[in-house]
gemmi code that builds the backbone of each chain (N, CA, C; Angstrom):
import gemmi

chains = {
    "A": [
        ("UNK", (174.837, 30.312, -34.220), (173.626, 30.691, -33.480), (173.974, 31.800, -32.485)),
        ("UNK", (172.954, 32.879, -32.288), (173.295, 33.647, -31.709), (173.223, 33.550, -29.975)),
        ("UNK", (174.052, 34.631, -29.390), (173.480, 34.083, -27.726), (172.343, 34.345, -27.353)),
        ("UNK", (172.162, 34.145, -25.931), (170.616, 34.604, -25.922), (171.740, 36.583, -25.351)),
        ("UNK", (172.215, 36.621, -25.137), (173.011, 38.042, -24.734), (173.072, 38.965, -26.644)),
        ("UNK", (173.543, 38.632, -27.068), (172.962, 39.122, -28.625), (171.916, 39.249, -28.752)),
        ("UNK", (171.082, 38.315, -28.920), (169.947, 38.749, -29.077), (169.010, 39.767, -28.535)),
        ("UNK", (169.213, 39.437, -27.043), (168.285, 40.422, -26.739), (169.032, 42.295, -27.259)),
        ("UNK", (170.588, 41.680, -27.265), (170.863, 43.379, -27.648), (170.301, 43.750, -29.430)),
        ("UNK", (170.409, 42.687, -29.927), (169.437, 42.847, -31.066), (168.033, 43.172, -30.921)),
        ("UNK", (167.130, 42.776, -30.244), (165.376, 43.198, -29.978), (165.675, 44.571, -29.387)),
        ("UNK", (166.362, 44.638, -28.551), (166.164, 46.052, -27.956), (167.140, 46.750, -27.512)),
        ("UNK", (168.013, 47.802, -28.725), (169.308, 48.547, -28.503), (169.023, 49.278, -27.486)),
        ("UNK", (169.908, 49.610, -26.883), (170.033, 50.391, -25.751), (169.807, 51.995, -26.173)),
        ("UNK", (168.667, 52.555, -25.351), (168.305, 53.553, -25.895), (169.239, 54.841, -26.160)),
        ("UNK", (170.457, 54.530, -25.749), (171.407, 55.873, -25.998), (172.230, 55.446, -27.297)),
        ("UNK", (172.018, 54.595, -27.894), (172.971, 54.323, -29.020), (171.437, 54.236, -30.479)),
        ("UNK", (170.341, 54.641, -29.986), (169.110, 54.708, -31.046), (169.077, 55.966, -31.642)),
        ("UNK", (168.789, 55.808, -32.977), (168.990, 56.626, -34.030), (168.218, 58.088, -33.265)),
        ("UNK", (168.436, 59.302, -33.416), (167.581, 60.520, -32.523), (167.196, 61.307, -34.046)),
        ("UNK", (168.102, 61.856, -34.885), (167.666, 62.399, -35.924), (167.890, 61.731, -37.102)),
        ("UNK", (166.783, 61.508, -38.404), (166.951, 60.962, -39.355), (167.992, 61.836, -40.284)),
        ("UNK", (168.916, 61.122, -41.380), (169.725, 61.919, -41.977), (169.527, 63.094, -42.921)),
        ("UNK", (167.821, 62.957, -43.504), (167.116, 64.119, -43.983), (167.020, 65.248, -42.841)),
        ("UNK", (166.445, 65.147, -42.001), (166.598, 65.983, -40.826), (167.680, 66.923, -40.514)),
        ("UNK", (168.942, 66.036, -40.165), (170.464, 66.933, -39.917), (170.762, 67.279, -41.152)),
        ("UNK", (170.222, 66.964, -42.222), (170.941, 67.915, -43.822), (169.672, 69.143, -43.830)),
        ("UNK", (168.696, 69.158, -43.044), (168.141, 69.921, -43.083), (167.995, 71.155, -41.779)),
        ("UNK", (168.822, 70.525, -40.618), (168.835, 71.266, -39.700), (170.733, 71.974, -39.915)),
        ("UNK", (171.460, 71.798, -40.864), (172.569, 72.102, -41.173), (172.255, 73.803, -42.425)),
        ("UNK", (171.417, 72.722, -42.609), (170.927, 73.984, -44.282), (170.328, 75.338, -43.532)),
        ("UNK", (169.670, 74.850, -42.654), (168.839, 76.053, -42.032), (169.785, 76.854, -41.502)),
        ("UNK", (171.464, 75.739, -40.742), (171.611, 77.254, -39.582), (172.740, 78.006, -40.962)),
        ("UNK", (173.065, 77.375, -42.066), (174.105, 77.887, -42.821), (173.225, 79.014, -43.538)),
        ("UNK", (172.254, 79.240, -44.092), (171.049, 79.631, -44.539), (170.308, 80.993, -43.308)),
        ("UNK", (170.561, 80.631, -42.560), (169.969, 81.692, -41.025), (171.270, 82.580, -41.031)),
        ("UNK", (172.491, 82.151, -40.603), (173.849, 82.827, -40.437), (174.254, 83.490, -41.791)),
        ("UNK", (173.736, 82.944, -43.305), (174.155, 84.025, -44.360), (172.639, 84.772, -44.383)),
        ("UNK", (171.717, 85.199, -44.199), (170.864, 85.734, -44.093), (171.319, 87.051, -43.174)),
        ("UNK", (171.633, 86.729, -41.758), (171.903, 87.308, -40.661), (173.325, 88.496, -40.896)),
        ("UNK", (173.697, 87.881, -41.620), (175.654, 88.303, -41.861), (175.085, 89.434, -42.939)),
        ("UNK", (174.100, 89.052, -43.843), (173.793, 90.168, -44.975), (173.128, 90.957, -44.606)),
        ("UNK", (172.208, 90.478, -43.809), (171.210, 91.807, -43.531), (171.362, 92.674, -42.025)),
        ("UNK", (172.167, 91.824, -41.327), (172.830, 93.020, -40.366), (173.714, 93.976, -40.809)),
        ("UNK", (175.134, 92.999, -40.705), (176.424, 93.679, -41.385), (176.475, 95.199, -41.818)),
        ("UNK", (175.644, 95.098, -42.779), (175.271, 96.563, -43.715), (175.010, 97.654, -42.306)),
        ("UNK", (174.218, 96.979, -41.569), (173.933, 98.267, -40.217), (174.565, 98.309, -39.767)),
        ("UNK", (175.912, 97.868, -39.475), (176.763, 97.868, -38.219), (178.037, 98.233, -39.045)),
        ("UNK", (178.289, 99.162, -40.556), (178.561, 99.498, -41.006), (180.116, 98.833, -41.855)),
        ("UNK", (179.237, 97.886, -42.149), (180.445, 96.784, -42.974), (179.333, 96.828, -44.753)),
        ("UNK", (180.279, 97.551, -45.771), (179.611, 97.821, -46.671), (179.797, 97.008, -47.543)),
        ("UNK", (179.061, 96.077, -48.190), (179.165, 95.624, -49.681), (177.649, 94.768, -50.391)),
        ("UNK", (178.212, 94.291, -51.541), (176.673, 94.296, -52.122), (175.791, 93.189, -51.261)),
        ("UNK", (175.008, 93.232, -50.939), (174.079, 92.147, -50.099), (173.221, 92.013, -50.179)),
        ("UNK", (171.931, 92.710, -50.851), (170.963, 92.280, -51.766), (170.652, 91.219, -52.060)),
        ("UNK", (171.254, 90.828, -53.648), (171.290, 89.683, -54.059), (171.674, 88.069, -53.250)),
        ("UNK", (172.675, 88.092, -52.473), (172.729, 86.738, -51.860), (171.488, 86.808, -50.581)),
        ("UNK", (171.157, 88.558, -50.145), (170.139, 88.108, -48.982), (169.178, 87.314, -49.985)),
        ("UNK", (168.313, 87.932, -50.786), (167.160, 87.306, -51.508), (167.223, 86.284, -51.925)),
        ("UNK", (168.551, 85.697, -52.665), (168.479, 84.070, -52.995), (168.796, 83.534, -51.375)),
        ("UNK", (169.358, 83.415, -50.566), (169.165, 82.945, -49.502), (168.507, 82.716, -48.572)),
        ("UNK", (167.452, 84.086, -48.511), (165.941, 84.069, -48.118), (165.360, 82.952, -49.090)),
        ("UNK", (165.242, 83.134, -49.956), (164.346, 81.984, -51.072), (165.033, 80.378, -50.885)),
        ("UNK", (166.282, 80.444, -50.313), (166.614, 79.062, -49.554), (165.749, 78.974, -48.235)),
        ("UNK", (165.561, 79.838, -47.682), (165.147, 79.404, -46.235), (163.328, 79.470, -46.016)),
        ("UNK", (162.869, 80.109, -47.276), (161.387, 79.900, -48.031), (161.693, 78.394, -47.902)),
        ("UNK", (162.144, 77.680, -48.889), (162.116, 76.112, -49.393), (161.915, 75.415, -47.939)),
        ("UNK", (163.163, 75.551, -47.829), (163.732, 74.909, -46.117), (162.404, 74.822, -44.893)),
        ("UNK", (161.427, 75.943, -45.038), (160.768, 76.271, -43.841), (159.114, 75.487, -44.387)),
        ("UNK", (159.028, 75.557, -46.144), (157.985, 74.421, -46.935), (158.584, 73.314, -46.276)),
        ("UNK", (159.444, 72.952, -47.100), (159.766, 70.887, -46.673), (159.901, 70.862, -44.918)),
        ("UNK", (160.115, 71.399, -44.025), (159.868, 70.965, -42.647), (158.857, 70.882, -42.477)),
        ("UNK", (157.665, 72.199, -42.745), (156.087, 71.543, -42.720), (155.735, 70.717, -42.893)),
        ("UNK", (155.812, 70.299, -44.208), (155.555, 69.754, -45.149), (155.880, 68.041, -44.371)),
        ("UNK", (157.342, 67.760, -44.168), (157.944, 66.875, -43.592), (157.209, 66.327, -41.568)),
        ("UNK", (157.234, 67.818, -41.276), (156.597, 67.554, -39.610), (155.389, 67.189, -39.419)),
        ("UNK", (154.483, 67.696, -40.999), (153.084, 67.519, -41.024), (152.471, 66.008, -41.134)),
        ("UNK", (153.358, 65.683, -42.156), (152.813, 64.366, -42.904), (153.621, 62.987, -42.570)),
        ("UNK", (154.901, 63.403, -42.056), (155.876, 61.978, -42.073), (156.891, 61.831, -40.462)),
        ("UNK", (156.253, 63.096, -39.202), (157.108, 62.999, -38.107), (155.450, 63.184, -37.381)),
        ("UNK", (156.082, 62.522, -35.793), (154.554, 63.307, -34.932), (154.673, 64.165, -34.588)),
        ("UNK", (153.810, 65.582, -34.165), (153.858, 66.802, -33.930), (153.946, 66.232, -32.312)),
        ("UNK", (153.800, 65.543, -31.816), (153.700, 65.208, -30.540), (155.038, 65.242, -29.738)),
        ("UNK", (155.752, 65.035, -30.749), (157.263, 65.263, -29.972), (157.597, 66.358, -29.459)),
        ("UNK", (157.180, 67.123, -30.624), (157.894, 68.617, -29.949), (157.183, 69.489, -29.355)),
        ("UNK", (155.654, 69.546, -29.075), (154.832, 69.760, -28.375), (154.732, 69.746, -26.680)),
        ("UNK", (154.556, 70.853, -26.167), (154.213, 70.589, -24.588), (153.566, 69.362, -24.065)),
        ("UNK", (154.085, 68.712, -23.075), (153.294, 67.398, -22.503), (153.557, 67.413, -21.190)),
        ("UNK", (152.776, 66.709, -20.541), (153.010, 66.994, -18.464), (154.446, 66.158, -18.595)),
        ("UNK", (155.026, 65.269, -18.944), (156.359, 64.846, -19.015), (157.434, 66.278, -18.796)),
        ("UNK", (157.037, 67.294, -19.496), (158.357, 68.634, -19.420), (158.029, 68.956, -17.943)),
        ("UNK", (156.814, 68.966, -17.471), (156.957, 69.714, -16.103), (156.705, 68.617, -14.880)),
        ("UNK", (157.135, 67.463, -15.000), (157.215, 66.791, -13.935), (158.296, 66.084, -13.998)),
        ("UNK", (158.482, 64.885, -13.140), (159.517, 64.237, -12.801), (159.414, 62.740, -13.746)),
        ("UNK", (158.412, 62.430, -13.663), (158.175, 60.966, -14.551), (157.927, 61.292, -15.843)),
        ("UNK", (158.574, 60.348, -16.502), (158.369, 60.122, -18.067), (159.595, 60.826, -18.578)),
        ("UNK", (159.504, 60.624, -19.540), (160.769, 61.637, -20.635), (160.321, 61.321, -22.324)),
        ("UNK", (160.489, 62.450, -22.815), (159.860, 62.498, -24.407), (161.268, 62.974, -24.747)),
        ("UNK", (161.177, 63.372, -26.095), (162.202, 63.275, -26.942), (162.890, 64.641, -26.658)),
        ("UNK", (162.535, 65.404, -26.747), (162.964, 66.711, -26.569), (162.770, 67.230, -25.211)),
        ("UNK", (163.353, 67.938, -24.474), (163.764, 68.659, -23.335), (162.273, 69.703, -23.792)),
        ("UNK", (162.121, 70.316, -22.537), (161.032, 71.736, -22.526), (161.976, 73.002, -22.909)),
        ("UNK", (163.337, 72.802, -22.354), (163.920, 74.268, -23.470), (164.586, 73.690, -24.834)),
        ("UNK", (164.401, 72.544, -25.058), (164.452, 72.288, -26.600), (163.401, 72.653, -27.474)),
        ("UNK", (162.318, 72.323, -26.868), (160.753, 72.437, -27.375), (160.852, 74.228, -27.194)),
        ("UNK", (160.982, 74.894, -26.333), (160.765, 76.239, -26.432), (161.989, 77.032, -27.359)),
        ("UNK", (163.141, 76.446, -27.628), (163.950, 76.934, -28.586), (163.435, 76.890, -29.954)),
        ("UNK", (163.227, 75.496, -30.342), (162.439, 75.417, -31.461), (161.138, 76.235, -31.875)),
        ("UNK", (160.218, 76.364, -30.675), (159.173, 77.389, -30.941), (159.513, 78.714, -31.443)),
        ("UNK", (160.715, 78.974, -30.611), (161.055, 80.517, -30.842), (161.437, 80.358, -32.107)),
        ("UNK", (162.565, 80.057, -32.777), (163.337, 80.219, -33.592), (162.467, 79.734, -34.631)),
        ("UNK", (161.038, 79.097, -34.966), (160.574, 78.501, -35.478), (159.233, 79.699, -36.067)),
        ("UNK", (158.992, 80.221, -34.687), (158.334, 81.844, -34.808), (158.628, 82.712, -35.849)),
        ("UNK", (160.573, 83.357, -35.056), (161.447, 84.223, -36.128), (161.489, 83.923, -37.114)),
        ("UNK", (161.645, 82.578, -37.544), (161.939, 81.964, -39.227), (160.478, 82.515, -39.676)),
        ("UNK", (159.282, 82.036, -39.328), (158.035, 82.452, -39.959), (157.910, 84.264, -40.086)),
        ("UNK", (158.022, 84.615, -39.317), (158.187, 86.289, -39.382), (158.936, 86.596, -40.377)),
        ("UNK", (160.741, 86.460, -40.710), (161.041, 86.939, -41.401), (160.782, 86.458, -42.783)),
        ("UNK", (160.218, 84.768, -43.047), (160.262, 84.483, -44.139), (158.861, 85.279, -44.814)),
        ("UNK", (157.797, 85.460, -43.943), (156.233, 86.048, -44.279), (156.415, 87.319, -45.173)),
        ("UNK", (157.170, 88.234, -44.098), (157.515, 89.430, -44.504), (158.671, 89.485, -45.498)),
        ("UNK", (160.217, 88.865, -45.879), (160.872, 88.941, -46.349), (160.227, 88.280, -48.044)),
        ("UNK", (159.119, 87.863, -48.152), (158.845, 87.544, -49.273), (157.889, 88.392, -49.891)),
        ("UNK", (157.445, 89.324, -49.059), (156.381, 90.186, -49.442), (157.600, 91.863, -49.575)),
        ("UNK", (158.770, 91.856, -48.803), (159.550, 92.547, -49.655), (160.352, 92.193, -51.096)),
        ("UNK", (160.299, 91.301, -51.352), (160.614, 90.812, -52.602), (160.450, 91.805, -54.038)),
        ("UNK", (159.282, 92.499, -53.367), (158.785, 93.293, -54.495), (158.959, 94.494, -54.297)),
        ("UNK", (160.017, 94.717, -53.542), (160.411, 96.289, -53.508), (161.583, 95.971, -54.274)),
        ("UNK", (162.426, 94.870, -54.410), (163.719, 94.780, -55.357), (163.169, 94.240, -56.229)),
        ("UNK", (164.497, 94.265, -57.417), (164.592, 93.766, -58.687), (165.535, 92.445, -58.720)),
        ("UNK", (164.059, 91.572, -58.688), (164.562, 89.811, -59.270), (164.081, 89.624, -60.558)),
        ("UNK", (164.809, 88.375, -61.171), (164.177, 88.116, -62.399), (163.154, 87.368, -62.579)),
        ("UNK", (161.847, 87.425, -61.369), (160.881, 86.497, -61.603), (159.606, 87.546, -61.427)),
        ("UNK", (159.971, 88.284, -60.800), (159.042, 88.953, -60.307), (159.164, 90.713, -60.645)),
        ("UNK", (158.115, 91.332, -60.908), (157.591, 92.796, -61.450), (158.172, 93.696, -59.877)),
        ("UNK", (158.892, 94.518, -60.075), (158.746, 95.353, -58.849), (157.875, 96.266, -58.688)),
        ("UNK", (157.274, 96.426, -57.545), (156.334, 97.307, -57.127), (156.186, 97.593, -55.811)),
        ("UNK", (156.980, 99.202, -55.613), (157.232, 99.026, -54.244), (156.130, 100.066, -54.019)),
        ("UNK", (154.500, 99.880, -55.166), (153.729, 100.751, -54.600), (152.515, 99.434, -53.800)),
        ("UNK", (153.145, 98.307, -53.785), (152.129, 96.860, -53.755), (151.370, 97.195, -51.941)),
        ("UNK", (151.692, 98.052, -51.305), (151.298, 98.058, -50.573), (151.766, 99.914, -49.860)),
        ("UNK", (150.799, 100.219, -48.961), (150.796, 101.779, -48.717), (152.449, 102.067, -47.450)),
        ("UNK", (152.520, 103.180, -47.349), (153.474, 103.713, -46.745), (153.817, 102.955, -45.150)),
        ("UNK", (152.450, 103.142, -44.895), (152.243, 102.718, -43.238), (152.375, 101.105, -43.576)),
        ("UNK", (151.831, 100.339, -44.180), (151.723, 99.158, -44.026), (153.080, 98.159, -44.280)),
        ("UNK", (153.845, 99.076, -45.475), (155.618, 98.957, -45.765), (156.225, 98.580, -44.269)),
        ("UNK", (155.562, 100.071, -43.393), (156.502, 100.316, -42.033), (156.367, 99.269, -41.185)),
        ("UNK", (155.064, 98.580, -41.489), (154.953, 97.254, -40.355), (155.394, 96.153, -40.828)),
        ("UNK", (155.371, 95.713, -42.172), (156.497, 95.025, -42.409), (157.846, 94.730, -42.403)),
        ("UNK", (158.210, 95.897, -42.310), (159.926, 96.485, -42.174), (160.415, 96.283, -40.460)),
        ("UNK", (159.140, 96.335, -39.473), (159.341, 96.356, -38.358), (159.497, 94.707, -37.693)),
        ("UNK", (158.640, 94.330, -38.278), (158.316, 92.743, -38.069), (159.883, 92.656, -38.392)),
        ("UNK", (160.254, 92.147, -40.054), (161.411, 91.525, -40.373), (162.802, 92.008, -39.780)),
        ("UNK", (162.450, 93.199, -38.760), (163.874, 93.800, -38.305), (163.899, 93.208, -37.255)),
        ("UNK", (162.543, 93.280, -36.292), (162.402, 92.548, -34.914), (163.267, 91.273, -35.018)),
        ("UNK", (162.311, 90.050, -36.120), (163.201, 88.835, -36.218), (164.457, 88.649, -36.500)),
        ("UNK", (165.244, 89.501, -37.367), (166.646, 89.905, -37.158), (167.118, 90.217, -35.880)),
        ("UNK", (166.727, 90.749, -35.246), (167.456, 91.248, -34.060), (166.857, 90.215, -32.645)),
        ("UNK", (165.653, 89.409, -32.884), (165.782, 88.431, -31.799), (166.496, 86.840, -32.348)),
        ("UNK", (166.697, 87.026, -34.112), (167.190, 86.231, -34.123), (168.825, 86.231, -33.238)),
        ("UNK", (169.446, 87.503, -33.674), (170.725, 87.254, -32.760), (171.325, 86.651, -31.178)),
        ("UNK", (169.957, 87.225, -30.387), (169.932, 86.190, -28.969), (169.336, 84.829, -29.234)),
        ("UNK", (168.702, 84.241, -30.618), (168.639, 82.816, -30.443), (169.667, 82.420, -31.204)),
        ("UNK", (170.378, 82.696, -31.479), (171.411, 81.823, -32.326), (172.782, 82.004, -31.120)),
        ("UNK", (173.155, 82.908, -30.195), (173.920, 83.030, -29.508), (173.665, 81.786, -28.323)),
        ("UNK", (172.015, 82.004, -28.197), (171.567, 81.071, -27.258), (172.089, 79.387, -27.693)),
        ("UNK", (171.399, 79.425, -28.624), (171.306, 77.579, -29.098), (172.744, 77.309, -29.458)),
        ("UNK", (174.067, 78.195, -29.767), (175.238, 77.666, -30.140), (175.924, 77.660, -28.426)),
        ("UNK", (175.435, 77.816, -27.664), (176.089, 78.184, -26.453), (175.609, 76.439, -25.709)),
        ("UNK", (174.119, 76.618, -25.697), (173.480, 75.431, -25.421), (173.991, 73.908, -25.930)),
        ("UNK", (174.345, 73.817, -27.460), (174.491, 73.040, -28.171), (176.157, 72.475, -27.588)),
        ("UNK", (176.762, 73.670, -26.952), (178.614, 73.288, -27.078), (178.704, 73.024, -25.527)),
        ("UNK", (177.943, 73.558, -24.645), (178.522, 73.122, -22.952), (178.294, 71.466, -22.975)),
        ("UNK", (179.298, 70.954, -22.323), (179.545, 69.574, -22.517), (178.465, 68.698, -22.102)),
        ("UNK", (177.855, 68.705, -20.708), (176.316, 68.131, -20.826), (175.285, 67.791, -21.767)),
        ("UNK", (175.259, 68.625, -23.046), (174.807, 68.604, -23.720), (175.505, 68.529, -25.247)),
        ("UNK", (176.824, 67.744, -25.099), (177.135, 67.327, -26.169), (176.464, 66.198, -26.892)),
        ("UNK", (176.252, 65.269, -25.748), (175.283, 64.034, -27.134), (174.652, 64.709, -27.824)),
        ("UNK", (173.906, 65.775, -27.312), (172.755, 66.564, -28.355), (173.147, 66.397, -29.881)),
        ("UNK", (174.547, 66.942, -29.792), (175.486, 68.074, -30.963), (175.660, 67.040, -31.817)),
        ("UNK", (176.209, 65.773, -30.837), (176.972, 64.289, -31.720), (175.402, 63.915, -32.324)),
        ("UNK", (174.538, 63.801, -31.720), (173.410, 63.463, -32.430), (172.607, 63.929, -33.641)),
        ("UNK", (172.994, 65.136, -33.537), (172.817, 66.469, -34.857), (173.856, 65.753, -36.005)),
        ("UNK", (174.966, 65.166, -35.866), (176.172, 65.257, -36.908), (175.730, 63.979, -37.135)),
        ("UNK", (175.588, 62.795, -36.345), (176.047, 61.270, -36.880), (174.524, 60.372, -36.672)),
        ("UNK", (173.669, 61.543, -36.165), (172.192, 60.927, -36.253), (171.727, 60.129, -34.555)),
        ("UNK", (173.374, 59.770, -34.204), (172.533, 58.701, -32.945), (173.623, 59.327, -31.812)),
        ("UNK", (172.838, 59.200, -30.637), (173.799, 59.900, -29.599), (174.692, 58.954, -28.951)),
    ],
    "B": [
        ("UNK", (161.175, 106.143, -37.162), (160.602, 106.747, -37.555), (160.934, 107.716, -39.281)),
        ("UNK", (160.233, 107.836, -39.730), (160.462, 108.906, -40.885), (159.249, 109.124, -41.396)),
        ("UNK", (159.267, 110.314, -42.364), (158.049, 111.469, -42.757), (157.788, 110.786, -44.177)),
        ("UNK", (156.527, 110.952, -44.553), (156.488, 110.648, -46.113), (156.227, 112.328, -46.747)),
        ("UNK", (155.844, 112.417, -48.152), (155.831, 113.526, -49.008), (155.207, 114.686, -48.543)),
        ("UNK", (154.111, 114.097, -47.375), (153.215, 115.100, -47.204), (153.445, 115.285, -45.443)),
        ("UNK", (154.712, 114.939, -44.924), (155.183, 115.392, -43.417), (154.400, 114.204, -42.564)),
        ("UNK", (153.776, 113.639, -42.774), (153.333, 112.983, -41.969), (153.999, 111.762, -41.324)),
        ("UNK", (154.009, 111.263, -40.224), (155.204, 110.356, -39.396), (154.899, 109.341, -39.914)),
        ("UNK", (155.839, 107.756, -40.625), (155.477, 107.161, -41.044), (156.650, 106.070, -40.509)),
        ("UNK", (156.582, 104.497, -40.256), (157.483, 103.377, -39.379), (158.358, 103.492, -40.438)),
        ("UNK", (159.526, 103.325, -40.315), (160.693, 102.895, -41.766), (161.101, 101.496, -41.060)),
        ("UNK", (161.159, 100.931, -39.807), (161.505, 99.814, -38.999), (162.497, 99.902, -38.126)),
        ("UNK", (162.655, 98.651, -37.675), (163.486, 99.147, -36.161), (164.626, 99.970, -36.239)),
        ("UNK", (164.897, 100.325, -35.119), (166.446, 100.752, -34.476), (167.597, 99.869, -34.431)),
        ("UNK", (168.177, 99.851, -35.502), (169.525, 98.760, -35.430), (170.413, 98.645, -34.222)),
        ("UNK", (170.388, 99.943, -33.421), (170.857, 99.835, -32.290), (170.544, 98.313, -31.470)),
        ("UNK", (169.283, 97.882, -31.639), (168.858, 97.282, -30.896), (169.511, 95.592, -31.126)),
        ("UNK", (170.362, 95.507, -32.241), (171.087, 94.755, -32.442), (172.089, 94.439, -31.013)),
        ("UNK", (172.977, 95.383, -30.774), (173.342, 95.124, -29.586), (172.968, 94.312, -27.917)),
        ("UNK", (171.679, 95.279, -27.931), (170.775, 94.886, -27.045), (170.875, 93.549, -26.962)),
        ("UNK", (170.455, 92.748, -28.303), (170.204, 91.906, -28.323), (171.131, 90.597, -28.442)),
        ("UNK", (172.068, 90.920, -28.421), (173.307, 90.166, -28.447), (174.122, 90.389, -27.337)),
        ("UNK", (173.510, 90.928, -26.449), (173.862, 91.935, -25.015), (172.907, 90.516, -24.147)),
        ("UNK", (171.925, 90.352, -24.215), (170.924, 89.388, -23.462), (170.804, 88.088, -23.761)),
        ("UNK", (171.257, 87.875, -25.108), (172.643, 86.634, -25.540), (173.230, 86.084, -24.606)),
        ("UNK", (174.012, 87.250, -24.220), (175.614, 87.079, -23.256), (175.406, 87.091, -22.052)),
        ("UNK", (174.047, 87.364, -21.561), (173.612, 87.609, -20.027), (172.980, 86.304, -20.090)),
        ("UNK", (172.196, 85.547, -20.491), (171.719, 84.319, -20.370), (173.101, 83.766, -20.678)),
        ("UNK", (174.211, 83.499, -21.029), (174.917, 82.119, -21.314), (175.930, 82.769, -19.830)),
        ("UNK", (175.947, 84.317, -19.697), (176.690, 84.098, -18.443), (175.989, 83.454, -16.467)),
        ("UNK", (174.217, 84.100, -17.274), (173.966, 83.504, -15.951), (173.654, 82.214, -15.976)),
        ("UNK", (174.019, 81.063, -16.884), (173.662, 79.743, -16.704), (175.050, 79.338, -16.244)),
        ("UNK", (176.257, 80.209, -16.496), (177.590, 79.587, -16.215), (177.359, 79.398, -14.505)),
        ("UNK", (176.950, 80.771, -14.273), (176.895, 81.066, -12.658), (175.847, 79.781, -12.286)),
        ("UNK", (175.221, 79.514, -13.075), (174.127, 78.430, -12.360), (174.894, 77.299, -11.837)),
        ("UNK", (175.524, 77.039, -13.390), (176.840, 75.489, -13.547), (177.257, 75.601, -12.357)),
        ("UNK", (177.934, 76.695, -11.664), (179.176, 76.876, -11.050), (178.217, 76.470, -9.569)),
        ("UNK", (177.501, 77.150, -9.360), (176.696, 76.775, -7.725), (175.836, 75.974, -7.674)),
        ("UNK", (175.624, 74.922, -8.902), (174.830, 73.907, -9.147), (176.258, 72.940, -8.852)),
        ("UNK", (177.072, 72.707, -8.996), (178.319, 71.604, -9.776), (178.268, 71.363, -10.606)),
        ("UNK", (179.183, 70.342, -10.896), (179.277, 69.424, -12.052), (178.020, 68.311, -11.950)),
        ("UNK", (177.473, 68.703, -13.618), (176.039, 68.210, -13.487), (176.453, 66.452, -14.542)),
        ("UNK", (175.331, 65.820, -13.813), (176.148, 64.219, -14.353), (176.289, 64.219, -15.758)),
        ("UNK", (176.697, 62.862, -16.200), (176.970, 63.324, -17.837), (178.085, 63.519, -18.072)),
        ("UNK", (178.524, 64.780, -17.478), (179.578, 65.806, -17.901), (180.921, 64.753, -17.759)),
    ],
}
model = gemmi.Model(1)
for chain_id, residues in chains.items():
    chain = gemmi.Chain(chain_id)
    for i, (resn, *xyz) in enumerate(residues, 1):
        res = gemmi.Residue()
        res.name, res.seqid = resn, gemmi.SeqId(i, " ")
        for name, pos in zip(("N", "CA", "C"), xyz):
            atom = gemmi.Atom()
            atom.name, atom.element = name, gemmi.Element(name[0])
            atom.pos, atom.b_iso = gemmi.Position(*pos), 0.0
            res.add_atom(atom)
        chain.add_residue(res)
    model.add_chain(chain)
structure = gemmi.Structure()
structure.add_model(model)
structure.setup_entities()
């Protein structure tokens, strides 16, 4: 028979040892940054004058981070609450606490932004190269309208680099290691 | 910037330069939170 000291640690674990991310989640928040960083490595690199073929892995890797950016919708829409990661008077006061921090919630917005920018536009360049699914036609849209696409997907390249500098900086100062342990093993 | 067939100014997309920039303001936010750490203390947890 159990004690009554078991038990109650059975009814109600102590909230720092409770599960924070499900294991679909961290295989999916792993995919994204491996998926963001070969994206980033191909389609900078080339500008900063490191030459080789990069095309091909940008576009299948973009078309990973297409998938990746469906199933989180898809996943945040129907099977998590949007309420978590959402603004609530909890971020700007002293009482209460929700799941996420207000610069967790605003990291995610951002980086959640950039991903939509480059994936919008990086799929509508699709059709200036040659894949095997799709017809090229880099007349699918006019000169000027090319240029605002090209501008968008460069912007998110280049603010992606201050969020990924940001969130790996954030993620490693020691205060905020449970975060990191919680990313890898699910519970902080 | 660049011209199409008929001279006219047309976006080609950003300034890669601006890569820097941006990995420049990277390094200015993680240095001014150090400075925060440092005249804040050691914050609990840690």
């Amino acid at each position: 028979m159990a004690t009554s000291a078991e038990s109650i640690g059975r009814l109600a674990p102590a909230p720092e040892h409770s599960e924070r991310h499900a294991g679909i989640d961290r295989l999916f928040h792993w995919l994204t940054a491996l998926t963001v960083l070969t994206l980033m490595a191909t389609g900078l690199l080339p500008h900063l004058g490191v030459r080789f073929d990069w095309v091909g892995v940008h576009w299948i890797a973009g078309l990973a981070l297409v998938a990746l950016t469906i199933f989180h919708l898809v996943r945040a829409l129907l099977w998590q609450r949007l309420r978590t990661i959402w603004f609530s008077a909890t971020d700007f006061g002293s009482h209460g606490a929700s799941k996420y921090s207000l610069a967790q919630k605003l990291m995610h917005h951002a980086m959640g932004l950039m991903v939509l920018a480059a994936v919008c536009t990086g799929l509508l360049m699709l059709k200036k190269i040659a894949t095997p699914f799709l017809t090229r036609d880099p007349y699918l849209l006019g000169a000027d309208t090319w240029g605002v696409v090209y501008v968008i997907h460069g912007l998110a390249a280049i603010v992606a680099v201050t969020l990924v500098i940001i969130h790996v900086y954030f993620a490693l100062i020691p205060e905020n290691r449970r975060y990191l342990i919680a990313m890898i093993r699910g519970r902080m | 910037m660049g011209h199409d067939i008929w001279g006219r100014p047309v976006l080609e997309g950003v300034s890669w330069g601006l890569v820097g920039i941006a990995a420049a303001v990277g390094i200015v936010v993680i240095l001014g939170h150090a400075v925060y750490r440092l005249i804040r203390g050691k914050p609990q947890g840690e």
